[in-house]
N, C-alpha and C positions, 0 to 999 in steps of 0.2 A: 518392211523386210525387203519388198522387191529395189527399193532404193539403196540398202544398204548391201547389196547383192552387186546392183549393179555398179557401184564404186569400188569394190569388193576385188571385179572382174577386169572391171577398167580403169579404177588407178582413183585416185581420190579426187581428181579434177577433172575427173568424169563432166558433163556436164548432164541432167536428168533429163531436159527439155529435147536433147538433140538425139538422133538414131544412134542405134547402135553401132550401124557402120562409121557415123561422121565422129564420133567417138573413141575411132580407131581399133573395134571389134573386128573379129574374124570369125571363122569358120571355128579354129580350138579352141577360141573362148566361149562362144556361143552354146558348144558340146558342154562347156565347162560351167555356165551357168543354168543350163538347165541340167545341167544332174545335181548343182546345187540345190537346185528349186525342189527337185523331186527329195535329194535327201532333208532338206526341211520340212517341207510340206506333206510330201507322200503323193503328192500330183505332177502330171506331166503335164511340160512346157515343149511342144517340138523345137528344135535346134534353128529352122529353119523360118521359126516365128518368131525368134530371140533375134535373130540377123534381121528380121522387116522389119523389126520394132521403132517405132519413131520417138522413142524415152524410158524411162523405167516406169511411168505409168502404164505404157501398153500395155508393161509387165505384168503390173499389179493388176488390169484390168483381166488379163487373161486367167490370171489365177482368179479371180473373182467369177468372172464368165464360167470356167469350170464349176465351180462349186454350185452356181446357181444350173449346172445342166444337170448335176448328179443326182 
């Protein structure tokens, strides 16, 4: 999910491996996939951890990280 999110957000040639900033994210996409994530999931993603993310695995890792703290 968190991979189909992230091409979703940033264009289909996204690449997964690279940040979300060298990916050509911002600040309103960043807003923009994590309220995705919350409307999928039900869980939060802060804005400003979707900007440091170094792929769409960080992604999936922090939704994973969540669930294992709840």
């Amino acid at each position: 999910m968190a991979e189909n999110l992230w091409k979703e957000i940033l264009g289909n040639g996204a690449d997964l491996g690279k940040g979300f900033l060298e990916n050509g994210g911002d600040s309103f996409r960043a807003v923009l996939l994590s309220s995705r994530l919350y409307e999928l999931t039900g869980r939060e993603v802060e804005y400003l951890d979707v900007l440091e993310a170094d792929g769409a695995g960080a992604i999936a890792r922090l939704l994973t990280a969540d669930v294992a703290g709840s």
